[in-house]
C-alpha positions as CSV (number, residue, x, y, z in Angstrom):
1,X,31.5,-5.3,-47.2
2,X,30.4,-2.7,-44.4
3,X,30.7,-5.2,-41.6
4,X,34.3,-6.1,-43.2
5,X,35.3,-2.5,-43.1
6,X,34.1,-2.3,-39.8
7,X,35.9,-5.3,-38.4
8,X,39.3,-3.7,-39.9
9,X,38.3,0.0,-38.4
10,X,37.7,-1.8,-35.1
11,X,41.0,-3.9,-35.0
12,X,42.9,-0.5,-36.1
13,X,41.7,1.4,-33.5
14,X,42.6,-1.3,-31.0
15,X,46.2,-1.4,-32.5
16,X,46.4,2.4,-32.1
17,X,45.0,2.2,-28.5
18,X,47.7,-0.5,-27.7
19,X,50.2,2.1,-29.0
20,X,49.4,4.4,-27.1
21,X,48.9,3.4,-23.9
22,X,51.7,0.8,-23.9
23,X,49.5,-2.0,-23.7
24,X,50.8,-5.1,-25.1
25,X,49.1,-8.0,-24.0
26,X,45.4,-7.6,-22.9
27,X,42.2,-9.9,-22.9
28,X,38.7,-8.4,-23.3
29,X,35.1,-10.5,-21.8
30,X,37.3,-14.1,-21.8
31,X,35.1,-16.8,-21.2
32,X,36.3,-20.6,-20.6
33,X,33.8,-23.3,-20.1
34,X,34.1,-27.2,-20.1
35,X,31.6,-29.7,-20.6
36,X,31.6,-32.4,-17.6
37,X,29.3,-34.7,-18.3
38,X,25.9,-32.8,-20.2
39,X,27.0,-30.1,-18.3
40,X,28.8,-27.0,-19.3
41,X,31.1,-26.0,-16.5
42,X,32.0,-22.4,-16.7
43,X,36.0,-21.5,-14.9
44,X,36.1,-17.7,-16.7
45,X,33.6,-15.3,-16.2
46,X,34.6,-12.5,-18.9
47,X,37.8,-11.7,-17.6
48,X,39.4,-7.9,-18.5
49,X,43.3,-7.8,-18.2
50,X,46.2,-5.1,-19.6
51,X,49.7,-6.0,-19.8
52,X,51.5,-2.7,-20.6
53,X,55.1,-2.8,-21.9
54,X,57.4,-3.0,-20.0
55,X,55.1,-3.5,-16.9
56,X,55.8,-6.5,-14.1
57,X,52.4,-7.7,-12.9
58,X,51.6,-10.5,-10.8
59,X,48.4,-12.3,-10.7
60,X,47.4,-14.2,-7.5
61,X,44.1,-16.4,-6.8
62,X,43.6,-19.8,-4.5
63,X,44.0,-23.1,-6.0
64,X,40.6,-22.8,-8.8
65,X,40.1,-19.4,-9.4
66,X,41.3,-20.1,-12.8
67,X,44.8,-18.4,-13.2
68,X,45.9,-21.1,-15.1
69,X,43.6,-21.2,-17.3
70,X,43.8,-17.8,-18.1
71,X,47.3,-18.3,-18.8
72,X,47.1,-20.5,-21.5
73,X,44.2,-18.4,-23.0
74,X,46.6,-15.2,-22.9
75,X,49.2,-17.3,-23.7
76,X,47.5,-18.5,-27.1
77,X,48.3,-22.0,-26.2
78,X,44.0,-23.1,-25.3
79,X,41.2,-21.0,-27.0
80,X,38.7,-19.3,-24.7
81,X,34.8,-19.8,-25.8
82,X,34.0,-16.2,-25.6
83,X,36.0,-13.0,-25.7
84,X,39.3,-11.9,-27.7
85,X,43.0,-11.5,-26.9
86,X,45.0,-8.8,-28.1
87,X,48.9,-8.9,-28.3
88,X,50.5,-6.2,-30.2
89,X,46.9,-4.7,-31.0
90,X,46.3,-7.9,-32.7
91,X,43.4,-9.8,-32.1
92,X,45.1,-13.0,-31.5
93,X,42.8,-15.6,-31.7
94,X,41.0,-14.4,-34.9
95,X,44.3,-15.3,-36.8
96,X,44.8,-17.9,-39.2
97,X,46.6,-21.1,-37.2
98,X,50.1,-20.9,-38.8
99,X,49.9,-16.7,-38.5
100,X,49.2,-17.0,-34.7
101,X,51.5,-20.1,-33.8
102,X,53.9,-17.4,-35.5
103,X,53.0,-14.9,-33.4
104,X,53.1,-16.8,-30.1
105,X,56.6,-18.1,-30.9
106,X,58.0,-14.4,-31.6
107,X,56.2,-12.5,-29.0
108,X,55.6,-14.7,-25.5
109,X,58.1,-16.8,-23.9
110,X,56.6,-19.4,-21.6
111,X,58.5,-20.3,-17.8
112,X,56.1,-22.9,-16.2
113,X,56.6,-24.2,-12.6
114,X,57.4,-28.0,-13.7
115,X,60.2,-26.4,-16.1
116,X,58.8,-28.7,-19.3
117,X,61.9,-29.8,-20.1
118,X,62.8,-32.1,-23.3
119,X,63.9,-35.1,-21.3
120,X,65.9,-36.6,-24.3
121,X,67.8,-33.1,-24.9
122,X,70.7,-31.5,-22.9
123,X,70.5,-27.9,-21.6
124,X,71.7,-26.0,-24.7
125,X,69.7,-28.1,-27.1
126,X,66.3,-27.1,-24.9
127,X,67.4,-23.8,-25.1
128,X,67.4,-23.4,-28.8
129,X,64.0,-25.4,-29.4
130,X,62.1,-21.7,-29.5
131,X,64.8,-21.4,-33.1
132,X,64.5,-24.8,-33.8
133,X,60.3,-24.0,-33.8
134,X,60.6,-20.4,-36.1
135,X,63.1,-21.3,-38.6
136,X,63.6,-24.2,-41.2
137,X,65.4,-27.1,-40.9
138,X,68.2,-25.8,-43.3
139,X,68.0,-22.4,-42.1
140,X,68.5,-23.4,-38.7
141,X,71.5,-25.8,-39.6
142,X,73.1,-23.0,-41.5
143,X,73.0,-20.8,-38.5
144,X,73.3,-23.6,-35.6
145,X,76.5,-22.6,-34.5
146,X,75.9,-19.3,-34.0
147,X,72.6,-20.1,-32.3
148,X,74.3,-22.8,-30.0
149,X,76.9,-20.2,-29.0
150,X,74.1,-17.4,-28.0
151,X,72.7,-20.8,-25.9
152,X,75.8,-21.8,-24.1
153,X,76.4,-17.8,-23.2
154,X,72.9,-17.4,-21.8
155,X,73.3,-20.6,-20.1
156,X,76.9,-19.3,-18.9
157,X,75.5,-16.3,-17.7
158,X,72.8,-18.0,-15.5
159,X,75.1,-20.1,-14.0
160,X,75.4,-23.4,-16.1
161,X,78.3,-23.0,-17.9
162,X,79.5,-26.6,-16.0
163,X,75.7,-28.2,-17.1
164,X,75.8,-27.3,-20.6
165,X,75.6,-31.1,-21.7
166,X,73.7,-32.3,-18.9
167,X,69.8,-33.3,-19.3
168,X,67.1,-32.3,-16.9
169,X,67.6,-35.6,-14.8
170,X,71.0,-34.3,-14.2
171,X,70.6,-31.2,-13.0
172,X,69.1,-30.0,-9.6
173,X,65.9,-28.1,-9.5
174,X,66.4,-24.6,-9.8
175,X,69.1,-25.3,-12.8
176,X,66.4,-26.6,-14.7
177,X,64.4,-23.4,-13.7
178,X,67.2,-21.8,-14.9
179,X,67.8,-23.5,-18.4
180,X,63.7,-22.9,-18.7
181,X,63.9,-19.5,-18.2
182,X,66.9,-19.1,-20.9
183,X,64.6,-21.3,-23.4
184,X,61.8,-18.6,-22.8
185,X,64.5,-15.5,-23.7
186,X,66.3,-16.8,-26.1
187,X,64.3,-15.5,-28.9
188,X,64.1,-11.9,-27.0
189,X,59.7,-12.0,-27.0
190,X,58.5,-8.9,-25.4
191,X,56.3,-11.0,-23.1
192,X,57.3,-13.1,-20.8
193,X,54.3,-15.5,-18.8
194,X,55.4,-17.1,-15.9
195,X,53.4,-19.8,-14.1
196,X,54.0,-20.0,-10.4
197,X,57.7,-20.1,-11.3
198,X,59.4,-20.9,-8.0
199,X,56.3,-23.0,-7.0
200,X,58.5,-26.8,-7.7
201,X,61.4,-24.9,-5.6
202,X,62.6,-24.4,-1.9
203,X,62.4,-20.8,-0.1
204,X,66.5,-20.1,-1.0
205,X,66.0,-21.2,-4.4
206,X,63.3,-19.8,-5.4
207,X,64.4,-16.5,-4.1
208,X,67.7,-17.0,-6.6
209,X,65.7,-17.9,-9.5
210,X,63.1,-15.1,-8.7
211,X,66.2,-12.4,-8.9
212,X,67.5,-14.0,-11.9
213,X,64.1,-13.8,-13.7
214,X,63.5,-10.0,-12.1
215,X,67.0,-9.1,-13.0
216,X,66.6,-10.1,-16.7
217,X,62.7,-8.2,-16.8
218,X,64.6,-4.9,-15.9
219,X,67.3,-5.4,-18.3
220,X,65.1,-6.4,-21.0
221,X,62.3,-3.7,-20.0
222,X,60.2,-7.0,-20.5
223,X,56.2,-7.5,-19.8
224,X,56.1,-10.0,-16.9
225,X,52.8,-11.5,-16.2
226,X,53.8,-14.0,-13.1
227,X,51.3,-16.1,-11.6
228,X,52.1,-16.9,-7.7
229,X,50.3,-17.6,-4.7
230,X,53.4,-16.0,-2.6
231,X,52.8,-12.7,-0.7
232,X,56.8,-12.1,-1.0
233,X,56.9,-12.9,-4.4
234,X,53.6,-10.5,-5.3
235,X,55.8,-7.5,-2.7
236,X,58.1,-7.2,-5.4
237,X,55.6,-7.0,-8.4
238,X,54.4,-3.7,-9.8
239,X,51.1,-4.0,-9.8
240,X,48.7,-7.0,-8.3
241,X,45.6,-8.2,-9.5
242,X,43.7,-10.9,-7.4
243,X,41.5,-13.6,-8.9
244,X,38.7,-15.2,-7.3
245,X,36.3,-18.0,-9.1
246,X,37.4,-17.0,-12.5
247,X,36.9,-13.5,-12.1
248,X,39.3,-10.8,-11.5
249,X,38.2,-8.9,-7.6
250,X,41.4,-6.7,-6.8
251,X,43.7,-4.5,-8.4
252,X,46.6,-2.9,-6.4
């Protein structure tokens, strides 16, 4: 029963801590291992991060230092073997499935650099698979039209209002950045991961996507965790932190 109480005083204070400093999205002592073989390969070595709100902060490493594997760790989509997340002063991955997958689904919205596009859907319908996910079948079909309206004006707004119907294999690269960046807003998260998002994309249109995803982090006073390996891209971050062989070595 003590230890109980404890555990609840301990996740309280974190909650309050996360209210006030602003800090939405952290990870404490993160660990990630694999096993190859009989041996236990070890990518995270107790990684300490802070997100605040509103905050755009870009994290840069080589190819192996383990961004990405911190990403889906932060992102709740892979669980790390040691260490807690937080988002909204909740330790994530101490929550039941269903609670979590809840919590991911209202809170982070995903932009990855190979878009993850639904092949078999058009541009609104990927757009409206983060409502499609949160509500029921019945309660989305009583609201699809509304829903599929807020879609087509997103995708209007980025752009796209001639590629509503069209499927990823129709549309150019940086449209389907575009329609994956729409998909990650539609449900308005507060946190916004972004995996090397102009990565898959030319100079000139990766700089377009970049100032639409920028634009819409300043309009939405979102927290922006982008991944890049870009110098340009990191200039126009607030804050950097560099990651070297699964440990973070730089903060600027």
């Amino acid at each position: 029963m003590r230890s109980a109480m404890s555990e609840l005083a301990r996740k309280g204070a974190v909650a309050e801590r996360a209210s006030e400093t602003g800090v939405i999205l952290s990870s404490r002592g993160v660990k990630k291992s694999f096993s190859v073989g009989e041996r236990s390969l070890e990518v995270l070595h107790g990684v300490d991060i802070e997100l605040c709100a509103g905050e755009l902060l870009c994290l840069m490493g080589a190819s192996g230092a383990g961004k990405s594997t911190l990403l889906q760790i932060l992102g709740l989509l892979d669980e790390p073997t040691a260490g807690e997340v937080f988002l909204d002063g909740r330790s994530a991955w101490k929550l039941p499935v269903q609670e979590r997958a809840h919590l991911r689904n209202q809170k982070l919205g995903f932009v990855f650099q190979f878009y993850h596009l639904i092949s078999e859907l058009n541009a609104v319908e990927n757009v409206l698979l983060p409502a499609m996910i949160a509500r029921s079948t019945l309660d989305f079909r009583r609201s699809s039209r509304v829903l599929r309206a807020r879609a087509e004006e997103m995708l209007a707004k980025f752009g796209l209002s001639q590629r509503l119907k069209h499927r990823p294999a129709q549309l150019s690269g940086g449209e389907r950045q575009r329609v994956a960046i729409a998909r990650a807003l539609f449900l308005d998260p507060p946190v916004v991961i972004a995996d090397e998002p102009t990565g898959n994309l030319d100079s000139a249109t990766g700089e377009k996507v970049l100032d639409l995803l920028l634009a819409e982090q300043r309009e939405r006073n979102l927290s922006l965790l982008l991944v890049t390996h870009d110098e340009r891209v990191a200039h126009r971050c607030q804050r950097v932190l560099h990651m070297e062989d699964g440990r973070i070595v730089g903060d600027r």
